[in-house]
VMD Tcl script that builds the backbone (N, CA, C; Angstrom):
set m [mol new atoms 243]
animate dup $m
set s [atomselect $m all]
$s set {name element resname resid chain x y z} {
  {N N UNK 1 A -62.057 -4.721 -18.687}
  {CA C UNK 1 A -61.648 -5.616 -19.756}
  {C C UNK 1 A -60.523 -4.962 -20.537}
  {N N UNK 2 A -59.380 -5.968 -21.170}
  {CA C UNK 2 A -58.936 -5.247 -21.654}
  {C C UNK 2 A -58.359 -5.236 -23.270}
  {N N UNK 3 A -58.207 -3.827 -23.536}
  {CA C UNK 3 A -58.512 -3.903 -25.194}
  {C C UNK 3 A -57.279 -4.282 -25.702}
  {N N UNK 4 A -57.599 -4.171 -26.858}
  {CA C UNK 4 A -56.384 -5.042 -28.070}
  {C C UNK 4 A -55.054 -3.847 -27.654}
  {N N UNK 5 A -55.625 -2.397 -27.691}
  {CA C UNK 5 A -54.421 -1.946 -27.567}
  {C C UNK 5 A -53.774 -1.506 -25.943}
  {N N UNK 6 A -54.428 -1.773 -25.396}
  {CA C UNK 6 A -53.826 -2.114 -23.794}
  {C C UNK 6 A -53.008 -3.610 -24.027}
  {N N UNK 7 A -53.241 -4.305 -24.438}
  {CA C UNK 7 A -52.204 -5.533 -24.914}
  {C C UNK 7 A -51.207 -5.636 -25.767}
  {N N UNK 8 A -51.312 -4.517 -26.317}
  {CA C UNK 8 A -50.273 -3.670 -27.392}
  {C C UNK 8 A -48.978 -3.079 -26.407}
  {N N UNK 9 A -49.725 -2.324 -25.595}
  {CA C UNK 9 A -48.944 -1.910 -24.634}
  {C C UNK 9 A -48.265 -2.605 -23.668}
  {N N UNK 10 A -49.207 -3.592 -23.264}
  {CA C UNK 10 A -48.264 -4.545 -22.197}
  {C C UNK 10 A -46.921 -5.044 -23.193}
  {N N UNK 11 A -47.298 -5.761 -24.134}
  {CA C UNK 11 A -46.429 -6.944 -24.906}
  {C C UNK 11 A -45.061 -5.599 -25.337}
  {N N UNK 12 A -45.317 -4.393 -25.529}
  {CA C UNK 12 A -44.187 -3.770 -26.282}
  {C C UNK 12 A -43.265 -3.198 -24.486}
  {N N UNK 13 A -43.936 -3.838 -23.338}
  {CA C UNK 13 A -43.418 -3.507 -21.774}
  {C C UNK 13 A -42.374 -4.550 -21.479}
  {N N UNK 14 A -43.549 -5.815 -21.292}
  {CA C UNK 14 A -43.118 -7.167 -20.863}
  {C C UNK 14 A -42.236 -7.662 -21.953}
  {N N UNK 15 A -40.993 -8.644 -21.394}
  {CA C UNK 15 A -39.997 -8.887 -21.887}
  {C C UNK 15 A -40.656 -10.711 -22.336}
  {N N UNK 16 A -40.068 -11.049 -24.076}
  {CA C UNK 16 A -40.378 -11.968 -24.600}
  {C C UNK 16 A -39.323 -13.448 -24.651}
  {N N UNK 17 A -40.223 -14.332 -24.814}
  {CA C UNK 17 A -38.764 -15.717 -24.133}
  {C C UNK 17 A -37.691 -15.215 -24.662}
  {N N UNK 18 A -37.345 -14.975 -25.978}
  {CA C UNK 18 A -36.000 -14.328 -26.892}
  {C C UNK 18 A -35.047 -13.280 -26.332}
  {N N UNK 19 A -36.475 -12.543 -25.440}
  {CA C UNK 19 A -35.451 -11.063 -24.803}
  {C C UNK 19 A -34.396 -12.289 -23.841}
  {N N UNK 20 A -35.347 -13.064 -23.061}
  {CA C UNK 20 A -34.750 -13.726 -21.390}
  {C C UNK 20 A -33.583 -14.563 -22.362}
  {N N UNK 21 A -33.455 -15.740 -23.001}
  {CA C UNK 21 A -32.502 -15.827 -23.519}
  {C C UNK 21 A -31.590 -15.508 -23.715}
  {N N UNK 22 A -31.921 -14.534 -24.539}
  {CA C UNK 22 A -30.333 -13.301 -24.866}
  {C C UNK 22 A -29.702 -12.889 -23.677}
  {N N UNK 23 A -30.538 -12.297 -22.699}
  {CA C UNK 23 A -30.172 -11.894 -21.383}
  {C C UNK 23 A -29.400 -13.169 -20.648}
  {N N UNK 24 A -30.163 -14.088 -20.587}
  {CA C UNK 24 A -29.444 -14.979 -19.674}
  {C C UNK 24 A -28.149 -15.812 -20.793}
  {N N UNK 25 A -28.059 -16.106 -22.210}
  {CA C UNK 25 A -27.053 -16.321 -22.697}
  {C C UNK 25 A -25.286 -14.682 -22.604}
  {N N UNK 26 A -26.141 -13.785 -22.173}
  {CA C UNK 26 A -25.099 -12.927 -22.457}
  {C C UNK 26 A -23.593 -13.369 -21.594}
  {N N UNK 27 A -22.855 -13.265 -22.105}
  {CA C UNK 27 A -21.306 -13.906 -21.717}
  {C C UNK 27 A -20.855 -13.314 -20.505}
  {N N UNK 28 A -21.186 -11.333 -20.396}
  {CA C UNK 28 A -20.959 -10.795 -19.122}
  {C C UNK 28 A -21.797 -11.423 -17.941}
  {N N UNK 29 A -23.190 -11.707 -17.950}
  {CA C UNK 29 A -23.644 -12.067 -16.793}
  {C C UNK 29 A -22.718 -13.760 -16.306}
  {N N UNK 30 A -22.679 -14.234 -17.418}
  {CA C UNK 30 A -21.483 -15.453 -17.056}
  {C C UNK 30 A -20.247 -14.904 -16.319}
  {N N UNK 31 A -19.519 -14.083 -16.963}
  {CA C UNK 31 A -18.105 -13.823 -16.157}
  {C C UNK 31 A -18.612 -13.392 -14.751}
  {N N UNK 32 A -19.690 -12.579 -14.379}
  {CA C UNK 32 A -19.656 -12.091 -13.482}
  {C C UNK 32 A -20.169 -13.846 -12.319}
  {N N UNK 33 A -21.252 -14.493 -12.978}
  {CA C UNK 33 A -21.112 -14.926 -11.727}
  {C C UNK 33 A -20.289 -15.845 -11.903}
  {N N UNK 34 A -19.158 -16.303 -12.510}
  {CA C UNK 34 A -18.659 -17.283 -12.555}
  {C C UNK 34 A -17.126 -16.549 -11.444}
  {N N UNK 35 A -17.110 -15.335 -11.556}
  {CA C UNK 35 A -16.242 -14.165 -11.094}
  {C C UNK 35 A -16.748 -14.491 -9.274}
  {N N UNK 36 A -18.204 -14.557 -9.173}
  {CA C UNK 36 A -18.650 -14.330 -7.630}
  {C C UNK 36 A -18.667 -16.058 -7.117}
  {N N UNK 37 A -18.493 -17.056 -8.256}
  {CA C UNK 37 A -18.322 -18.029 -7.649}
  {C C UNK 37 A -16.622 -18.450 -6.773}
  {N N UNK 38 A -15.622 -18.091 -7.634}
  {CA C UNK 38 A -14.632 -17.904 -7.210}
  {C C UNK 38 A -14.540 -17.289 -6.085}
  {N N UNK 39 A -14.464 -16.020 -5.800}
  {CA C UNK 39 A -14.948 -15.486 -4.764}
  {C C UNK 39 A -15.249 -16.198 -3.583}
  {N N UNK 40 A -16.205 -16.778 -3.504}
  {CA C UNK 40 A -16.645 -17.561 -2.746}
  {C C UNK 40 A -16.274 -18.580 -2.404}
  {N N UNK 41 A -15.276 -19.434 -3.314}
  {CA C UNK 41 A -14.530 -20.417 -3.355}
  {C C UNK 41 A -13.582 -20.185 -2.561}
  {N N UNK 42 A -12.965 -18.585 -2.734}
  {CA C UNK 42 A -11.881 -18.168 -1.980}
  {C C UNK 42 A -12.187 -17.825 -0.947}
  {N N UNK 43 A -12.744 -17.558 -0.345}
  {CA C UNK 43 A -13.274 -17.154 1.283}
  {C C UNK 43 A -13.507 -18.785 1.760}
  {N N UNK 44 A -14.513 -19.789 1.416}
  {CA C UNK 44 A -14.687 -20.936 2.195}
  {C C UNK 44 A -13.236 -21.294 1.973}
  {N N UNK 45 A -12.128 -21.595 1.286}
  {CA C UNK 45 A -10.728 -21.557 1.357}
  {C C UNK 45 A -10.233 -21.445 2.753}
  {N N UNK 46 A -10.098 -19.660 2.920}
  {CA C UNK 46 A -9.828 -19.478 3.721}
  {C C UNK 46 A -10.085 -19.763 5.174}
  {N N UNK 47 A -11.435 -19.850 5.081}
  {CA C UNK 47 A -12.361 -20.110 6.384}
  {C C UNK 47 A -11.512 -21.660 6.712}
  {N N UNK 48 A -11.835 -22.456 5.700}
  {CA C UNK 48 A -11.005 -23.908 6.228}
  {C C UNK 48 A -10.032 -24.110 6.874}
  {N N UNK 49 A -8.902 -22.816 6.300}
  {CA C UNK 49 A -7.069 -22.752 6.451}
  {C C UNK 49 A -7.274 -22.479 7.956}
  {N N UNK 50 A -8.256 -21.088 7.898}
  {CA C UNK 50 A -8.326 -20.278 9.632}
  {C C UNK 50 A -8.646 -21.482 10.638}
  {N N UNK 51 A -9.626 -22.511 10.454}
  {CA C UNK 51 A -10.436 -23.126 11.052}
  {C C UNK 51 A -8.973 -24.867 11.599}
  {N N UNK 52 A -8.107 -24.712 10.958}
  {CA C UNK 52 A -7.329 -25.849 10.741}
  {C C UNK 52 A -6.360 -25.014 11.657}
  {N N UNK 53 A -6.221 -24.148 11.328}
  {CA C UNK 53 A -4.878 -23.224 12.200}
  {C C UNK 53 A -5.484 -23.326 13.709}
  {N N UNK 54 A -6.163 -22.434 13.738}
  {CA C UNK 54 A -7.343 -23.178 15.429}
  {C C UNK 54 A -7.167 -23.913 15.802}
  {N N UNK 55 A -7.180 -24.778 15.311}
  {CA C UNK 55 A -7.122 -26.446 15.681}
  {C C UNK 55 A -5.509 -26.387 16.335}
  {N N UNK 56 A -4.432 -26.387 15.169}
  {CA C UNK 56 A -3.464 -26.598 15.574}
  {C C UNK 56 A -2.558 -26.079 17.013}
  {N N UNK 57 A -2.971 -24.399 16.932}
  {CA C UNK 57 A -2.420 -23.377 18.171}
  {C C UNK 57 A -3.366 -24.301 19.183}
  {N N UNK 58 A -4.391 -24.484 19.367}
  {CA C UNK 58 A -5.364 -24.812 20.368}
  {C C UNK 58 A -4.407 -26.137 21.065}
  {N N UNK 59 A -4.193 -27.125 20.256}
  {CA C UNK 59 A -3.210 -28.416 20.185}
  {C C UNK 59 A -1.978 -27.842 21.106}
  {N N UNK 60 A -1.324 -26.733 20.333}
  {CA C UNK 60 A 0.154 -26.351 21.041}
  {C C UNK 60 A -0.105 -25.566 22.467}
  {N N UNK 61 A -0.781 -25.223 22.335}
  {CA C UNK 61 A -1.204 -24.316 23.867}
  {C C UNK 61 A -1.286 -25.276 25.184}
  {N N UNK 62 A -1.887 -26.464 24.360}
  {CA C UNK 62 A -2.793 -27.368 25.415}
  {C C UNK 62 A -1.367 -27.978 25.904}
  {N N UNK 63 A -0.315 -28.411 24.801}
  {CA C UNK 63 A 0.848 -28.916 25.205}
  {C C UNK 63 A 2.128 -28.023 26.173}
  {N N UNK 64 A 2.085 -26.495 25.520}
  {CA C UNK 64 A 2.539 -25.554 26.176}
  {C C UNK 64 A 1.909 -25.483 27.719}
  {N N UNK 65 A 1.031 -25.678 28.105}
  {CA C UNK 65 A 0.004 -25.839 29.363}
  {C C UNK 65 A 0.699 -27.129 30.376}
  {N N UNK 66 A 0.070 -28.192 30.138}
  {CA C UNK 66 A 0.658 -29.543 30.486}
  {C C UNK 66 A 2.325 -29.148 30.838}
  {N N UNK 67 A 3.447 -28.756 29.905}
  {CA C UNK 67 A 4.891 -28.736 30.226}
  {C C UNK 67 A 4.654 -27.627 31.499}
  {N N UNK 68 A 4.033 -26.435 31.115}
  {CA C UNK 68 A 3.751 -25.647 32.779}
  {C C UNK 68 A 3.691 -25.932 33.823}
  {N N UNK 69 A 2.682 -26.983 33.684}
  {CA C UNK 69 A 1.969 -27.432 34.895}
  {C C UNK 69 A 3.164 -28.212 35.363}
  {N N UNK 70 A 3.771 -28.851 34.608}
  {CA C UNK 70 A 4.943 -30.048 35.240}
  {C C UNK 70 A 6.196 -29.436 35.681}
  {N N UNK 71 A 6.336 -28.263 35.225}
  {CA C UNK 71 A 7.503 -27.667 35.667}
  {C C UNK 71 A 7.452 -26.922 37.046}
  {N N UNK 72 A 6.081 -26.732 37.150}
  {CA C UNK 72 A 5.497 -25.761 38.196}
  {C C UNK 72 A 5.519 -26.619 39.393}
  {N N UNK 73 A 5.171 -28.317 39.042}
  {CA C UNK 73 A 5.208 -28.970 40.125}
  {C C UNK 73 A 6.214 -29.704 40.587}
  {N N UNK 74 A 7.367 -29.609 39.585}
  {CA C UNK 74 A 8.343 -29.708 40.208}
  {C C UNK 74 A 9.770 -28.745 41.136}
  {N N UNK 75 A 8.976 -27.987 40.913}
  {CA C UNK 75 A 9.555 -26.661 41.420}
  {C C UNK 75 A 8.789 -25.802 42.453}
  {N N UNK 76 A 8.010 -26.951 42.858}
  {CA C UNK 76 A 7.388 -26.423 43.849}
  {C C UNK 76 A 6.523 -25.205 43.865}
  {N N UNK 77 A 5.610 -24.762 42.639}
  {CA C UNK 77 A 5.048 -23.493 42.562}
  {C C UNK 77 A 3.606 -24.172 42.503}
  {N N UNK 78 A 3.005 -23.297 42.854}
  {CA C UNK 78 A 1.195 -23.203 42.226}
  {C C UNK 78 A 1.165 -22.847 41.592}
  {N N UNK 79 A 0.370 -23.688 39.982}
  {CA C UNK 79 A -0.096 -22.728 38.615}
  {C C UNK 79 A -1.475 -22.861 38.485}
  {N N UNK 80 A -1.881 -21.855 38.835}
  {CA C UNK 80 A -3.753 -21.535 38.993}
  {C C UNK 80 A -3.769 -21.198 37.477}
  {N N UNK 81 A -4.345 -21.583 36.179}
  {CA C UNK 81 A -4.683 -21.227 35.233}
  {C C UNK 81 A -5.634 -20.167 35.353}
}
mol reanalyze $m
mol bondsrecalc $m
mol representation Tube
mol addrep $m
């Protein structure tokens, strides 16, 4: 069981709604994640740009390919990809 001053002890341990408040109103924990949201903003950014560029070379290759193939067959060559 436990006594008045073992509950003395917890309560002066454990943190009170006022402590969490303060803590979670403090302005640094804001910059920071508002800091790691950006961040993150900037990488899926990038990921999009990379992912669009792919696309495009993939597009020009396929066309660079096709003019090969037509030149190859008119010139009488085999183009084994």
């Amino acid at each position: 069981m436990l006594t008045s001053n073992d509950i003395k002890q917890l309560s002066a341990v454990l943190a009170t709604k006022e402590d969490l408040k303060d803590f979670y109103n403090k302005s640094e924990m804001d910059i920071k994640f508002n800091s790691l949201l950006t961040s993150v903003d900037n990488l899926a950014n990038k990921f999009v740009k990379y992912h669009e560029e792919q696309i495009v070379l993939t597009h020009k290759l396929e066309r660079i390919e096709d003019w090969i193939k037509k030149a190859a067959g008119k010139l009488g060559l085999d183009y084994n990809p």
